[in-house]
C-alpha positions as CSV (number, residue, x, y, z in Angstrom):
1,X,-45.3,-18.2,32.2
2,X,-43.0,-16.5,29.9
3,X,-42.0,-12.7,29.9
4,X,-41.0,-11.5,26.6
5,X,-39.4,-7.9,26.8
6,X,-38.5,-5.9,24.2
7,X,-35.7,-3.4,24.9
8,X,-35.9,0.5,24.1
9,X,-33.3,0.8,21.1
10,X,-32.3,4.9,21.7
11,X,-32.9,5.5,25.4
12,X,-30.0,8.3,26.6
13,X,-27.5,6.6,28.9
14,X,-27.2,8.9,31.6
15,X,-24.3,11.5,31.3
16,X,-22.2,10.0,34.6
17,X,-19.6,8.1,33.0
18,X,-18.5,7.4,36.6
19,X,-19.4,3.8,36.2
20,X,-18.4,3.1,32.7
21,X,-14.6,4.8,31.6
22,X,-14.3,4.1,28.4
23,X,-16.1,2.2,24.6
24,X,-14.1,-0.9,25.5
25,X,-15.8,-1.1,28.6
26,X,-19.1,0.3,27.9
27,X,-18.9,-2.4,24.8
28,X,-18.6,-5.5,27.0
29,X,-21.0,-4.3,29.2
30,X,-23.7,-4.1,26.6
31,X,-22.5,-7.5,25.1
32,X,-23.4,-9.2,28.0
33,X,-26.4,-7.3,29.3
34,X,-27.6,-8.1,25.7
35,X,-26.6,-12.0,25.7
36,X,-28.8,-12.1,29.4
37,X,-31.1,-10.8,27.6
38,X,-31.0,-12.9,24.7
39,X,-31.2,-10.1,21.9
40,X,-30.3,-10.5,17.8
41,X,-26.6,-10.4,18.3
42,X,-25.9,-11.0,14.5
43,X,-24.6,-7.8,12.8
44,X,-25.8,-6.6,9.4
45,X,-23.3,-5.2,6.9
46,X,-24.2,-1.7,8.5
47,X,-23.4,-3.1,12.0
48,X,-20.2,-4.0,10.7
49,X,-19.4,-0.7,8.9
50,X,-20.4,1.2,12.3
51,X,-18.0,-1.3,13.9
52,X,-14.8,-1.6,12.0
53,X,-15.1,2.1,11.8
54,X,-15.3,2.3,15.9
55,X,-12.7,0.1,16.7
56,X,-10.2,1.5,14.1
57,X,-11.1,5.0,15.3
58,X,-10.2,3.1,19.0
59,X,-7.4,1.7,17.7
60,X,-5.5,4.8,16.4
61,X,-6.3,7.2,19.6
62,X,-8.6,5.2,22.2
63,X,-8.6,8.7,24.0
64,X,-9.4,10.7,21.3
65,X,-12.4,8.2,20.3
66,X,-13.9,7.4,23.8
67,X,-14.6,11.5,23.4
68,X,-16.5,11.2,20.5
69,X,-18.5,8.3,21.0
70,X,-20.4,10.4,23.6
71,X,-23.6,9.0,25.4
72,X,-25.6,10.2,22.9
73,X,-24.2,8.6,20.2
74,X,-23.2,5.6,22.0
75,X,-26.8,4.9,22.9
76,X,-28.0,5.1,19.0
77,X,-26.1,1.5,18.7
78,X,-27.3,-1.4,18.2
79,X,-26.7,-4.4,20.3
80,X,-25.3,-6.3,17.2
81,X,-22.8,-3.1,16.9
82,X,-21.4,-3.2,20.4
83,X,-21.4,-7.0,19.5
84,X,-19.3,-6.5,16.8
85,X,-16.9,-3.8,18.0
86,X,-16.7,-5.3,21.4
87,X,-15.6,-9.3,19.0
88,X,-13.1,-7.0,16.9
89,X,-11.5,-5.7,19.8
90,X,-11.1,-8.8,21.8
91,X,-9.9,-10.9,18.4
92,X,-7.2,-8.5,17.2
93,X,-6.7,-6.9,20.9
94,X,-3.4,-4.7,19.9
95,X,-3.4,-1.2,18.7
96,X,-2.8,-0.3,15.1
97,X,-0.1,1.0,14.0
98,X,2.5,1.1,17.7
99,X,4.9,-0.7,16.3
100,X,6.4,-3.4,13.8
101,X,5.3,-6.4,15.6
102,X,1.8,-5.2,16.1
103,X,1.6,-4.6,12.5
104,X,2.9,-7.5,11.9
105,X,0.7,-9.6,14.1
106,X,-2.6,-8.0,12.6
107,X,-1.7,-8.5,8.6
108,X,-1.0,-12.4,10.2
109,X,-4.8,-12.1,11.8
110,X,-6.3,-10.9,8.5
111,X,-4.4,-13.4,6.3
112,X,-5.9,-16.2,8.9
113,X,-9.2,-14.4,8.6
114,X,-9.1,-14.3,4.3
115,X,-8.0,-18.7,4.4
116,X,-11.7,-18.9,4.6
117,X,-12.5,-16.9,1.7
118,X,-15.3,-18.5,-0.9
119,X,-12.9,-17.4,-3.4
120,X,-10.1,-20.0,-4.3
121,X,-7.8,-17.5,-5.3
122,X,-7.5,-15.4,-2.3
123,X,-7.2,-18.3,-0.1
124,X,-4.5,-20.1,-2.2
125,X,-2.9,-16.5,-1.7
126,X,-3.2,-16.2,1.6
127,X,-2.6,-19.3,2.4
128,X,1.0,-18.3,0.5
129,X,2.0,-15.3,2.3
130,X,1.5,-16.7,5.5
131,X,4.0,-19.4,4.4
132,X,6.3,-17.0,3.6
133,X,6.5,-15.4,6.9
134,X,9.7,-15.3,8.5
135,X,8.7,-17.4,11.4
136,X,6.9,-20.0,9.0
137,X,9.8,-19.7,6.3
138,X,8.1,-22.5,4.2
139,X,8.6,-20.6,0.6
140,X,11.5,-19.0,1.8
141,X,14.5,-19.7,-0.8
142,X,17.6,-20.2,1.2
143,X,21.1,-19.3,-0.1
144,X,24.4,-20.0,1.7
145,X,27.1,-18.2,1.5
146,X,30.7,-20.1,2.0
147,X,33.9,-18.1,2.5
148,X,36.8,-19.6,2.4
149,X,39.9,-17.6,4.2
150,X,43.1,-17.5,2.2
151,X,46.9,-15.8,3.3
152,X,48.0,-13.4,1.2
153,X,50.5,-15.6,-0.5
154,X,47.8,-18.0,-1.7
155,X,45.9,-15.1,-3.2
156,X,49.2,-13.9,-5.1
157,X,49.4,-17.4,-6.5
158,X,45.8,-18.4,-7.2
159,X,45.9,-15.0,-9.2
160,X,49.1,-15.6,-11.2
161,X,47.7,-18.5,-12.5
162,X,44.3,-17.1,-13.7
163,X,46.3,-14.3,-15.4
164,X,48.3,-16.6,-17.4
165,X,45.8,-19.0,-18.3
166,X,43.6,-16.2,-19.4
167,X,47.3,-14.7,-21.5
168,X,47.6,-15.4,-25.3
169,X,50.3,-16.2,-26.5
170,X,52.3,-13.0,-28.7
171,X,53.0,-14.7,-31.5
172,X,53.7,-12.9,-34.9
173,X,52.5,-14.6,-38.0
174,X,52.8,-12.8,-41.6
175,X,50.2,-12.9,-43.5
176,X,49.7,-12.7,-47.3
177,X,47.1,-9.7,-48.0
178,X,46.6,-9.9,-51.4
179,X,46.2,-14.4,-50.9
180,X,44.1,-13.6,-48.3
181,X,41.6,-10.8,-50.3
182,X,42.1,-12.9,-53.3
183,X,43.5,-10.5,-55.4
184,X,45.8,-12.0,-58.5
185,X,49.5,-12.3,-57.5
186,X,52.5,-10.8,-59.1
187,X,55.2,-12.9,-60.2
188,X,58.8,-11.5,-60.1
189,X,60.5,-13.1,-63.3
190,X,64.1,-13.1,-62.8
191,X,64.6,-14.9,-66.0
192,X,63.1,-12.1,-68.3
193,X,66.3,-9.9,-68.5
């Protein structure tokens, strides 16, 4: 014979947090008291608002949000939320915003997470950034740089012959304004005296 409990969704957790120190731990606890239990552990959009909301909060100042989430709010949750917050802590397991590399390593997790986007265009996207990480370097255009060390006398000389090929020549030409504007010529008639 089969007992089928339903759990009381609301009930107070009692106000000794001697057993349970922090949301982290008070998450995975309910996780798997829920799983032996074999609750609904799929979360609705609403779970997952609660949730990303949690574990950023947890992210940015863990002690600061373990203060909020009292007892009393904690045990307004649903299982599915803990489920959620306690999957989105294990998954990206860093905090927020430490450091370079953290940040780093979640905009890599999210790009993973958006390759399996419905929409062809944001996983053709993604699928490019993450190429062009530095440690993937798969679009990464590549230019090399060669410098070639020269004395000072081969600098004098390479130079002195770039000056005079670019040199033209000085020479003087005269030129016929009056042929060149096409205006009529005067003759000089020596003959006329």
């Amino acid at each position: 014979m089969q007992i089928h409990i339903e759990p009381d969704i609301g009930v107070p957790l009692p106000n000794d947090d001697s057993d349970i120190e922090d949301f982290i731990s008070r998450a995975e606890a309910a996780c798997e008291t829920a799983k032996h239990l074999g609750l609904d552990m799929d979360p609705t959009q609403d779970d997952l608002a609660v949730a990303e909301t949690i574990a950023y909060s947890i992210a940015e100042d863990p002690v600061a949000a373990n203060k909020k989430l009292t007892n009393a709010k904690a045990s307004k949750l649903r299982p599915a939320t803990y489920y959620a917050v306690d999957g989105i802590l294990k998954e990206f397991a860093i905090k927020v915003v430490d450091n370079a590399a953290q940040i780093r390593q979640v905009v890599t997790n999210k790009l993973i997470l958006e390759t399996e986007n419905p929409d062809p265009r944001v996983r053709i996207r993604a699928l490019e950034l993450l190429g062009k990480i530095s440690d993937v370097g798969l679009f990464t255009d590549r230019t090399e740089i060669t410098i070639n060390h020269r004395s000072t006398e081969e600098l004098v000389i390479s130079l002195k012959e770039k000056i005079n090929r670019l040199r033209i020549p000085q020479e003087i030409t005269t030129i016929d304004l009056d042929k060149e504007l096409g205006l009529p010529q005067e003759t000089t008639d020596a003959s006329t005296d």
